[in-house]
N, C-alpha and C positions, 0 to 999 in steps of 0.2 A: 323040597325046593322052597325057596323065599322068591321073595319078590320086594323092588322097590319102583320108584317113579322116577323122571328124570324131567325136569322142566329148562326148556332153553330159554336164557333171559334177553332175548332178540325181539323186537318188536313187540313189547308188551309195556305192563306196568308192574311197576313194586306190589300194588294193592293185591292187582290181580292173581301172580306167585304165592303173595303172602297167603292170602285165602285156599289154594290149590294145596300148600304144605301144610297148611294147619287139618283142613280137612284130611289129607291124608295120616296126620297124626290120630286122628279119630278113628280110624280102620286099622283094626290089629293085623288085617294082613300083609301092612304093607310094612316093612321094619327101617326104609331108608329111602330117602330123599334127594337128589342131587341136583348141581346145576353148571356149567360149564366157565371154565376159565379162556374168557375174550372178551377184547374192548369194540371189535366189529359185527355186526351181522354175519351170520355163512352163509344168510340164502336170503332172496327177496333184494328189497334195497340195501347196499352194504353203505349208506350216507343213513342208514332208519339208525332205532336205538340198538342199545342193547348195556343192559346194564352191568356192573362188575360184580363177579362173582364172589369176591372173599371178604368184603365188605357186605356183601349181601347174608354171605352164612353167618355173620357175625350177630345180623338182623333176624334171622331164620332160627337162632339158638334160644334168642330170648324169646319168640314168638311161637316154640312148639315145646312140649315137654316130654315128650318119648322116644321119637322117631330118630334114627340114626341119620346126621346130615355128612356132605362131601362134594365136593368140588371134582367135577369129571373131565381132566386132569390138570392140577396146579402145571402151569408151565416152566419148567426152570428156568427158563432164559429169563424170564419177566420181570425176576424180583432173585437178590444176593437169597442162597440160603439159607444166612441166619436172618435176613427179617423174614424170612416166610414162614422158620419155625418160631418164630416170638408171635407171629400172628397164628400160626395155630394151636401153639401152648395156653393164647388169650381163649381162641374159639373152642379149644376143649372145654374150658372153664366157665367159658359164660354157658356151653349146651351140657356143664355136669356133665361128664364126660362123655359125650354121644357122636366126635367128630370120626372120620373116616379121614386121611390125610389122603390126598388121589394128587398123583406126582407123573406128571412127563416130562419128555424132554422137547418138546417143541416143534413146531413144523410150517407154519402159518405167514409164506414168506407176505403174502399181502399188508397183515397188520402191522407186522416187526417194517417192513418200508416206510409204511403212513409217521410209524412212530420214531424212525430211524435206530430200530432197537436191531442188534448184531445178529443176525439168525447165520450161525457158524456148518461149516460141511458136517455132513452126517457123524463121519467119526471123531469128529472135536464136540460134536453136541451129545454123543453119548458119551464121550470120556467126562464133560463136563457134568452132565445128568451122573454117572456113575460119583463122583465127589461131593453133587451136593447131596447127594442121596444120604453119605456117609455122616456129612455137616449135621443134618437135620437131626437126623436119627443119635448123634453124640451131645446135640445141643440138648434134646429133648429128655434125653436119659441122663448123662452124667453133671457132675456137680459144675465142672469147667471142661473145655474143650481146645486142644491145640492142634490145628492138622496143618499139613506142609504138602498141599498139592501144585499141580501145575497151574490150575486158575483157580483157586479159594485158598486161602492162606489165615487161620485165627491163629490166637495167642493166649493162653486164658478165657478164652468168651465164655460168658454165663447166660443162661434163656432163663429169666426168673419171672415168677414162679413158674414151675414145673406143671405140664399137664394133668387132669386128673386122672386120664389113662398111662399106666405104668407097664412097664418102662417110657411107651409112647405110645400116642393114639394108632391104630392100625395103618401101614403104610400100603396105599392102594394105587398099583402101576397098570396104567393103562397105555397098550399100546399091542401091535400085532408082531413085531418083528422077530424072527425066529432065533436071530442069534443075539444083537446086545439085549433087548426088551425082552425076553424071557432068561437069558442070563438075570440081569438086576432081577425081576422077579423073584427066580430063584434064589440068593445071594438075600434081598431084604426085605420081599413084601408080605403081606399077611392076606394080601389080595390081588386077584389076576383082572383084568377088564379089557375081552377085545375089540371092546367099544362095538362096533357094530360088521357085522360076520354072518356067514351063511354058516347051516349048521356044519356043513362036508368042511369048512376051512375053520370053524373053532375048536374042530374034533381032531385035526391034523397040528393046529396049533397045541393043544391042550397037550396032544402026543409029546409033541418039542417038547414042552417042559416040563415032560417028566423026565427028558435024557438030561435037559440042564439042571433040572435038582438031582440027575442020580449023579453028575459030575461035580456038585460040589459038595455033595455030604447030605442035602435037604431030606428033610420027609416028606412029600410034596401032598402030604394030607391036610398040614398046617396051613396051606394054601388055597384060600375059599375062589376057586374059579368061575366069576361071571362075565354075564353078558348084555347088552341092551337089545331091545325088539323094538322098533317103531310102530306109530299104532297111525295110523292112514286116514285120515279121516274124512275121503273118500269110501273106504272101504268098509270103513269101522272097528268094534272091538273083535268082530270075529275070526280075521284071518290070521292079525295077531295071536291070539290064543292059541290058533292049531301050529302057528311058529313055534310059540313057549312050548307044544307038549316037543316038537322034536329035540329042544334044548335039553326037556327034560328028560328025554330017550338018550342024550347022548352024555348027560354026567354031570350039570351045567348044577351049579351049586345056588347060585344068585341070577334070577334075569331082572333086569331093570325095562322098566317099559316106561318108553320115550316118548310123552305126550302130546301130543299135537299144540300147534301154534294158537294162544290164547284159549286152552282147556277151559272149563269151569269145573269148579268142585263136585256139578254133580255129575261128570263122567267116573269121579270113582268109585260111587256105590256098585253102579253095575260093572265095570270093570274086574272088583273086586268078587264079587260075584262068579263073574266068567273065570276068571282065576283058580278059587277056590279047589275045587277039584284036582288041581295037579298041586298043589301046597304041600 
């Protein structure tokens, strides 16, 4: 089992983050890094901060040298798909190739309101997710790109330069839904994420798609399935850990552990620590 961290960019500071990921670059146990795509707070005051996440990796590339970084999960709605793959063809290259591409399709009616951004019915936001899925992923690999959807439409488009991961940085789909979000899965990702889940419903998820990669051809080995564990900082590092061993009872490839509000760097030696043993 691996393990990474997950820092939420809501009520905090750049300094604070920066220091959190660099230290966890320090710790071989930890292989990856994440931080989430939103312009509001989820919890506390939704008027506090919270900083923007792909601008921030772009920050986090230059400032760590090993650790795999990724955004939990780019929202499609947010940004056309070809500038989101020019922005992560950049971000591969400034972290030499170490990005994780983490791709949803949206859900967040609060924010898209404040900003009067379109947050469409369920099944026009996965048809839409399903196309730019394809955008990204032909911008990222081929020389030029022409696709004729119902909502994206290029003509020659070019992403230059090219990623340093080839064909594309790992495309990582986060989301629980049993039919469209584990289809796409199945169909383009290199990674599962059911963000946050009990272990009886990631084990039931996990089941699904393995029916959606047996339905479209997949190996569904090629696909690294994890999970995130919040860590309570009431409670401490301990209850989380006896979480991660059941993940790891039950198949769980990656758990990411979701750190508490304004961490400090030194919750990860022992963290890491407590970990150790199920790695």
């Amino acid at each position: 089992m691996r393990f990474g961290i997950k820092t939420r960019p809501e009520h905090t500071t750049w300094e604070r983050m920066r220091d959190v990921w660099v230290a966890a670059d320090d710790i071989e146990l930890f292989d990856s890094a994440w931080n989430w795509d939103h312009f509001y707070p989820l919890s506390g005051d939704l008027a506090g901060p919270n900083l923007e996440g792909w601008t921030m990796l772009a920050a986090m590339a230059q400032a760590t040298r090993r650790i795999r970084i990724g955004c939990q999960v780019g929202c499609m709605i947010y940004r056309h798909p070809a500038v989101l793959a020019n922005m992560a063809a950049t971000i591969d290259i400034i972290a030499q190739g170490r990005l994780d591409l983490g791709l949803g399709a949206g859900w967040y009616q609060h924010e898209c309101d404040a900003y009067g951004i379109e947050l469409p019915p369920l099944r026009e936001r996965f048809d839409r997710f399903d196309e730019g899925l394809q955008v990204i992923i032909s911008l990222l690999s081929k020389p030029t790109t022409t696709f004729e959807g119902t909502y994206y439409q290029l003509t020659e488009a070019r992403c230059e330069p090219k990623p340093v991961q080839r064909p594309h940085p790992p495309i990582v789909i986060g989301g629980r839904g049993p039919k469209r979000t584990l289809r796409a899965v199945a169909l383009w990702a290199q990674q599962w994420n059911s963000i946050n889940s009990s272990v009886a419903e990631w084990q039931a998820l996990k089941e699904t798609l393995l029916v959606r990669c047996d339905e479209v051809g997949r190996n569904p080995e090629e696909i690294i399935c994890s999970v995130n564990v919040m860590i309570d900082p009431e409670r401490g590092i301990g209850p989380a850990v006896e979480e991660v061993a059941g993940y790891r009872e039950a198949g769980a490839d990656l758990v990411i552990m979701n750190l508490p509000h304004r961490a400090e760097p030194s919750l990860l030696e022992p963290l890491a620590e407590a970990l150790a043993p199920l790695a």
